[in-house]
Backbone as numpy.savetxt, mean C-alpha at the origin, in Angstrom:
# Nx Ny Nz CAx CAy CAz Cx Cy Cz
-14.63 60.68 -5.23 -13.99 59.40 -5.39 -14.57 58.70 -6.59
-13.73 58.39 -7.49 -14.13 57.51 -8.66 -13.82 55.88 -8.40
-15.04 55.56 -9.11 -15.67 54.24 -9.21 -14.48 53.11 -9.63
-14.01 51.97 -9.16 -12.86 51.58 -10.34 -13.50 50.99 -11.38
-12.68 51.20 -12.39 -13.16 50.67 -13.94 -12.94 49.30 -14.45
-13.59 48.73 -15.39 -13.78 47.53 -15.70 -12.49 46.66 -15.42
-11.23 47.57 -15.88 -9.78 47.55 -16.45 -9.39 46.45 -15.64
-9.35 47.14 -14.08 -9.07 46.48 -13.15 -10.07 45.73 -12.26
-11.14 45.62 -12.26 -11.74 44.26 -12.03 -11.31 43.37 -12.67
-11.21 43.63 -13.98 -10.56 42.41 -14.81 -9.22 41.99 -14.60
-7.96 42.71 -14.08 -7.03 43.01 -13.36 -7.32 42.01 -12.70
-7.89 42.34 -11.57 -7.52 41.47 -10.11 -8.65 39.52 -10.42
-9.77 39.65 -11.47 -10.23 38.54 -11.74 -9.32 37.66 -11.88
-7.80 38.32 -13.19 -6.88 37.62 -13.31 -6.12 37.11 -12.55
-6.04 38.15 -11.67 -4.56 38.00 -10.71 -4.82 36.60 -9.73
-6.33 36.79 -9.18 -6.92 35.81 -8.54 -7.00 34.11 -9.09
-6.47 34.22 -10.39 -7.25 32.87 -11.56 -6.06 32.77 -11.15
-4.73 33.37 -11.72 -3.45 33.06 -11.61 -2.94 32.18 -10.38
-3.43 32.76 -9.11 -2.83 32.47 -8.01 -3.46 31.09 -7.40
-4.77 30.70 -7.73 -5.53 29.30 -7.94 -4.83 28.75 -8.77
-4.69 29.03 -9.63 -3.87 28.01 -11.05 -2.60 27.59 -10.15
-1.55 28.40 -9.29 -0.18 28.09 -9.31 -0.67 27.32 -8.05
-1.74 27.43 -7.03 -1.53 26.85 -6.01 -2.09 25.44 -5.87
-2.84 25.20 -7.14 -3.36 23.54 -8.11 -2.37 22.91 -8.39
-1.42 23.49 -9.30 -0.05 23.05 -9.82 0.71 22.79 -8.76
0.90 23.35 -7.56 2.11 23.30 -6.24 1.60 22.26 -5.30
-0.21 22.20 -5.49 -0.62 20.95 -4.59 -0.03 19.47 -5.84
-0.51 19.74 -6.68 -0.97 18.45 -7.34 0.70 17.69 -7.52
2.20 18.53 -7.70 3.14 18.92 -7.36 3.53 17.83 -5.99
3.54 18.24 -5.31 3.57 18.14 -4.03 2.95 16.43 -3.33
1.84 16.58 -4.03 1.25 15.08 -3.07 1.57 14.37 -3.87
1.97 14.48 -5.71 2.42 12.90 -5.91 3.94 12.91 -5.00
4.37 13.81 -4.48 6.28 13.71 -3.78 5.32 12.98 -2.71
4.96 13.17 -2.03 4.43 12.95 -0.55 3.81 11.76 -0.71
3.32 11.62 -1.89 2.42 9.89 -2.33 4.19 8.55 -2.21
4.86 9.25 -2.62 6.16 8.91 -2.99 6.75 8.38 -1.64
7.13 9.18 -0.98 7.74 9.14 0.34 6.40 7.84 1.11
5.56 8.01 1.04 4.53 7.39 1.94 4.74 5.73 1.66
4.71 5.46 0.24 4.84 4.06 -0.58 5.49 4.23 -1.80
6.95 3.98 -1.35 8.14 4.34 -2.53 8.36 2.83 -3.39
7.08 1.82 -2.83 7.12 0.72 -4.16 5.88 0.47 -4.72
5.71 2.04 -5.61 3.98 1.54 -6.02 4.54 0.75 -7.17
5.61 0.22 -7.99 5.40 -0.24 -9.37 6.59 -1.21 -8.81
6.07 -2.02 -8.11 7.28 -3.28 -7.59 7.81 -4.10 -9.09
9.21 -3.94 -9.34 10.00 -5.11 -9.88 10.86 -5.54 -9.80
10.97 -7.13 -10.54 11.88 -8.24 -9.99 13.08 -8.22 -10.93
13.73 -9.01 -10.45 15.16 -9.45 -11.37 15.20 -10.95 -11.22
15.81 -11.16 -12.01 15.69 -13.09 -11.96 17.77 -13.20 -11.81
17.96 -13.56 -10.58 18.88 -14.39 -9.72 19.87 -15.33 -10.40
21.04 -15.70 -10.67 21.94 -16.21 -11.29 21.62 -17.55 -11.03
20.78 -18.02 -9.85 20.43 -19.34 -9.71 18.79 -19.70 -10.22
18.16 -18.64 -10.92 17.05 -18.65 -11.20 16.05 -17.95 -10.08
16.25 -17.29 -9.21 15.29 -17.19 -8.03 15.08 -15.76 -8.39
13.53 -15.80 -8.33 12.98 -14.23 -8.60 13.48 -13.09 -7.13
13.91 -11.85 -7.23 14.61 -11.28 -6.32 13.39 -9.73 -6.78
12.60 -9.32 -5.55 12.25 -7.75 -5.57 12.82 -7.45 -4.68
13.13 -6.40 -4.68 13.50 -5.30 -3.95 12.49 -4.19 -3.22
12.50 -4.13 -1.68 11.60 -2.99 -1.29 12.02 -1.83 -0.53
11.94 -0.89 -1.09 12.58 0.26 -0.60 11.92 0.85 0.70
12.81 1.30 2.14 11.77 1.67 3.28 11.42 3.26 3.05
9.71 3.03 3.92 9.51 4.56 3.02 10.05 5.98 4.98
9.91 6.88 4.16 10.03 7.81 5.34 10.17 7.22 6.65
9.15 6.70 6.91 8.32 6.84 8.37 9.29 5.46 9.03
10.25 4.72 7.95 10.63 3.50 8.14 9.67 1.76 8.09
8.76 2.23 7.57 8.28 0.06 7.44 8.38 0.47 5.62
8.14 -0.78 5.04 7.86 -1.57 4.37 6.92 -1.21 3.60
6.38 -0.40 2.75 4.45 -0.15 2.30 5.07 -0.46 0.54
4.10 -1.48 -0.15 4.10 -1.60 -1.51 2.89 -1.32 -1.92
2.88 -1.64 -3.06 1.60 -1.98 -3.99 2.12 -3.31 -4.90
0.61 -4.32 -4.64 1.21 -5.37 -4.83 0.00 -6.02 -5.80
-0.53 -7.52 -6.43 -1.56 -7.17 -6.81 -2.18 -8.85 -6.13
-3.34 -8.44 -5.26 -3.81 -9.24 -4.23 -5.17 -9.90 -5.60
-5.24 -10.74 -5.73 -6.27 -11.77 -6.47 -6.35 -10.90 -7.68
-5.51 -10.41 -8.05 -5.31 -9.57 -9.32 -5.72 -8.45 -9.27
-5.97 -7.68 -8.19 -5.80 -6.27 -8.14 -5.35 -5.55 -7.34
-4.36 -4.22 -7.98 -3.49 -3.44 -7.46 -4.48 -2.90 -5.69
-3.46 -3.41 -4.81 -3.59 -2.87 -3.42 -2.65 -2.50 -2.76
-2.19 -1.27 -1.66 -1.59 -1.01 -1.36 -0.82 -2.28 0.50
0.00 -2.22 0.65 0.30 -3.41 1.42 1.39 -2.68 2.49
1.08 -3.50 4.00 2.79 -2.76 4.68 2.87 -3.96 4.99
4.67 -3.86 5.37 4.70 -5.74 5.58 5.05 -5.97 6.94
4.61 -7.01 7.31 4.14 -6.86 9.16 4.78 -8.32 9.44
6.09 -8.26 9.70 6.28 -9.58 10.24 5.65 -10.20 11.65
5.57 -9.26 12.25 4.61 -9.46 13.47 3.33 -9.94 13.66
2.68 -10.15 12.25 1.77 -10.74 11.97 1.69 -11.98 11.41
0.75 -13.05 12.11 1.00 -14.27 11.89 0.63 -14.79 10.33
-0.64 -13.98 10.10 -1.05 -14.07 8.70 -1.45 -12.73 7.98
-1.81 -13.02 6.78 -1.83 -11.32 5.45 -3.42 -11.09 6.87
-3.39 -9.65 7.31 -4.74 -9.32 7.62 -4.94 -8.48 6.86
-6.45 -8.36 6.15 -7.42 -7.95 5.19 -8.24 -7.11 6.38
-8.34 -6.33 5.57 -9.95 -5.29 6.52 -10.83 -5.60 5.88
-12.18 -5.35 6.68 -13.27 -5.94 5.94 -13.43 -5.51 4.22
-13.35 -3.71 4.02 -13.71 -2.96 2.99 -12.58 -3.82 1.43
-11.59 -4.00 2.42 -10.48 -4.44 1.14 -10.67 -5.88 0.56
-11.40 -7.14 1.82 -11.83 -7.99 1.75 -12.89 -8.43 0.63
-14.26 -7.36 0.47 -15.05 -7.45 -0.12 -14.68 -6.59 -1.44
-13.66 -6.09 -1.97 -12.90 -5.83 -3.10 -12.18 -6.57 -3.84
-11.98 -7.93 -2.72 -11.16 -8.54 -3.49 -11.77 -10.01 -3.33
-13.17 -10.24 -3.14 -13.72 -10.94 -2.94 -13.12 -12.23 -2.35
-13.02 -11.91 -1.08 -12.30 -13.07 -0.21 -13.62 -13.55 0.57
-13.89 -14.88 0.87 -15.03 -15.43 1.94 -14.84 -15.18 3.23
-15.79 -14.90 3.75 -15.59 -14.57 5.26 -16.01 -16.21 6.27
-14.92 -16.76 6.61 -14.44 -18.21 7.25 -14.81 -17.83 8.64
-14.69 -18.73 9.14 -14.89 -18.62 10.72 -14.05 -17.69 11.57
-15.21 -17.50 12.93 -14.79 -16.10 14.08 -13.92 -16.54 14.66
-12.59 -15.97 15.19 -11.67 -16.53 16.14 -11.21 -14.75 16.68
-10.62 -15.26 17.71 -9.64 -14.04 18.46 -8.60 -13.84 17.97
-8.25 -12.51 17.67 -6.54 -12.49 17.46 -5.89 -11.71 18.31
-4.42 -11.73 18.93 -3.93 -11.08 19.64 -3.23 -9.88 19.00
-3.64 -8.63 19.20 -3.33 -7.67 17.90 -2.13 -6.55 19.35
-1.48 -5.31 19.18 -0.95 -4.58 19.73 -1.79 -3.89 20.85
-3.04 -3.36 19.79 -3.99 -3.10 20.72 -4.79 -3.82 21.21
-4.80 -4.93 22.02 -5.15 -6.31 22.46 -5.97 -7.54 21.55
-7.03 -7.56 22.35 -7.78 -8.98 21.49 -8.91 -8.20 20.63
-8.86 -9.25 19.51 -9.82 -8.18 18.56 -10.22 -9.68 17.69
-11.63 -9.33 16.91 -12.16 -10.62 16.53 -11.53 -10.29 14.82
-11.57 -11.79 14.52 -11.18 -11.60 13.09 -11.99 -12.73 12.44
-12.06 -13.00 11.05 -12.73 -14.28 10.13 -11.25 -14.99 9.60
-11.39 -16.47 9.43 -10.42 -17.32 8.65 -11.27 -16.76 7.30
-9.75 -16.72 6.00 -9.92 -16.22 4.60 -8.72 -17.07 4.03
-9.01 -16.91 3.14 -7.83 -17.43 2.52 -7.59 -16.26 0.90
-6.35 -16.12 0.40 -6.08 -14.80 -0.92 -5.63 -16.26 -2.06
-6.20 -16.26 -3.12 -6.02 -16.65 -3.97 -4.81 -16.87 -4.47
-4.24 -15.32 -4.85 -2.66 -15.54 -5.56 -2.32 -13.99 -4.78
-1.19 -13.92 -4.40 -0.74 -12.36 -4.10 0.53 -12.70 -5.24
1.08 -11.02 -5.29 1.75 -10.78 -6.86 2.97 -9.76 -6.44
4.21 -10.07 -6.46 5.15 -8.94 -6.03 6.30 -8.80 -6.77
5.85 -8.11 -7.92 6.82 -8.20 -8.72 6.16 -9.20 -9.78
7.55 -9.88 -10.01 7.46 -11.52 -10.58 7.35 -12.51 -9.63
7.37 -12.55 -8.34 7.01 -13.47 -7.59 5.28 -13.36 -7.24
5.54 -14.90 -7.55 3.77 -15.31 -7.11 3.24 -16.39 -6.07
2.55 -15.75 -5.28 1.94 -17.00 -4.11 0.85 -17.11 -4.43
0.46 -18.51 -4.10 -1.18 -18.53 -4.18 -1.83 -19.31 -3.17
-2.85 -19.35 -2.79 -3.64 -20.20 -1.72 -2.68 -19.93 -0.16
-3.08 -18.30 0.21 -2.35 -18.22 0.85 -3.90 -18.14 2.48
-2.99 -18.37 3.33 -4.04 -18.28 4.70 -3.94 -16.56 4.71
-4.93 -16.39 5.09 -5.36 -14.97 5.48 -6.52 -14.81 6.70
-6.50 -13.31 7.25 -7.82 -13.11 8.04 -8.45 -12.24 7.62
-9.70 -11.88 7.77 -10.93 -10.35 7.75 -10.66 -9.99 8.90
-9.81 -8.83 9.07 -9.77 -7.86 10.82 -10.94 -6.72 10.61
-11.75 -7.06 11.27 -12.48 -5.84 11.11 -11.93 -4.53 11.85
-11.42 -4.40 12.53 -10.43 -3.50 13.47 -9.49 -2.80 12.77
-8.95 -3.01 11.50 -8.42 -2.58 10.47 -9.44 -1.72 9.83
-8.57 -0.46 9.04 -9.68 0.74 8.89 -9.03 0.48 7.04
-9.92 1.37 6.76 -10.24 1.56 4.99 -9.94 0.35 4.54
-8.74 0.26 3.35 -8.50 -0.78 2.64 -7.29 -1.52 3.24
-6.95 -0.84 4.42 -5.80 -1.60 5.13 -5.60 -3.17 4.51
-4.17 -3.20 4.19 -3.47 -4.66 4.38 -2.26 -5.07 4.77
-1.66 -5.87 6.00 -0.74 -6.46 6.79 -0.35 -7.72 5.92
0.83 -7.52 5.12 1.50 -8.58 4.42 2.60 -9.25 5.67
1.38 -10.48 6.32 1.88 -11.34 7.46 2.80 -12.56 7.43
3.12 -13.26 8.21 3.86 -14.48 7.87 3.59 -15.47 6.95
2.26 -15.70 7.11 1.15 -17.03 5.90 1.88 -16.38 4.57
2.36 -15.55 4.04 2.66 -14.87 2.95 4.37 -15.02 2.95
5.02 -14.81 3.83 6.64 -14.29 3.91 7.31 -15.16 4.22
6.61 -16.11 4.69 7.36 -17.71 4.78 7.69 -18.38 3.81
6.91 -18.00 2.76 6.93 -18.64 1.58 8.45 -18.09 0.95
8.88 -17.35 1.63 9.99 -16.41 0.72 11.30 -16.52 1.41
12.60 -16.50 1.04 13.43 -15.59 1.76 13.58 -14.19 1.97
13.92 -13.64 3.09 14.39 -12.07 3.26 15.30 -12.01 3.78
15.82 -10.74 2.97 16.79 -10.00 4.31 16.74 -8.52 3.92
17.57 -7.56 4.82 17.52 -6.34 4.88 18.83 -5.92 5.26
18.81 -4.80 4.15 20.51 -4.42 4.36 19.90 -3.21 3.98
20.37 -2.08 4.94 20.03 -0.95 5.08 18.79 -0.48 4.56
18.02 0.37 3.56 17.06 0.89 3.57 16.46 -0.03 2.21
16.54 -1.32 2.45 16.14 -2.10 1.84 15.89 -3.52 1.74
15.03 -4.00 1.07 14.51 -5.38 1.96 14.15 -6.07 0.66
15.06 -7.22 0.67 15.21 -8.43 -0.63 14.04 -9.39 -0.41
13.12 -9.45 -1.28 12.87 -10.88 -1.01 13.01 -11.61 -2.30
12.70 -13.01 -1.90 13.24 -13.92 -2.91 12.55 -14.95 -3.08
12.16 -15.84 -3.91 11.54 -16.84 -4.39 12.02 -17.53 -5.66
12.60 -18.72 -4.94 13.31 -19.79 -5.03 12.60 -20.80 -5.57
């Protein structure tokens, strides 16, 4: 039995580089689609309204809610919008990113019951061309990574509506 020769070690080194290379390209491929589907408004913009009123548009992603990217005290964060929530809740990690004060302890009544939170308040939130500022907010610590719940303290400020797989808001 003979030994195999350089030829094909070098052969299959390649074949192996090749098949890493295409399966880099098919991931990297792949999760910006899937980044896509997850939050189909990372680059939110507005149109300005025949009566002057700034109008974005938010497209629903897969799973059906609401998820943007928006820019919270001037930096890009990802957001789902939670009418069910009374105010924007901040997690702690996203809190101290965006340097919000941590205000007094209160209870909040969350899905998964009572859970403690801090009074905060967000400087300016940014959606599109529409701008809020000095908005009420909480610190949920119960909220994981950079989680953020774009709550009522925020959406009141606005009109909405929703007509099929899409959701107007407006600022008047």
């Amino acid at each position: 039995m003979q030994a195999p020769d350089s030829t094909t070690k070098l052969g299959r080194f390649f074949s192996w580089i090749s098949w890493l290379l295409l399966l880099a390209l098919l991931y990297w491929f792949f999760e910006d689609q899937i980044s896509l589907q997850i939050n189909p408004n990372q680059q939110l913009q507005s149109q300005i309204g025949t009566g002057g009123e700034k109008v974005t548009v938010l497209k629903r992603n897969k799973a059906g809610h609401y998820v943007g990217t928006a820019l919270f005290n001037g930096v890009p964060m990802e957001f789902m919008l939670d009418t069910g929530a009374t105010v924007v809740a901040v997690s702690e990690q996203a809190a101290l990113q965006l340097g919000m004060p941590k205000g007094q302890r209160y209870q909040v009544s969350t899905a998964n019951g009572l859970a403690a939170a801090y009074d905060s308040r967000l400087n300016s939130l940014q959606l599109g061309d529409i701008v809020l500022t000095e908005i009420r907010a909480s610190i949920t610590p119960g909220l994981q990574g950079k989680d953020i719940l774009l709550g009522m303290s925020a959406l009141k400020q606005l009109e909405f509506s929703q007509q099929q797989d899409e959701l107007k808001l407006i600022q008047r």
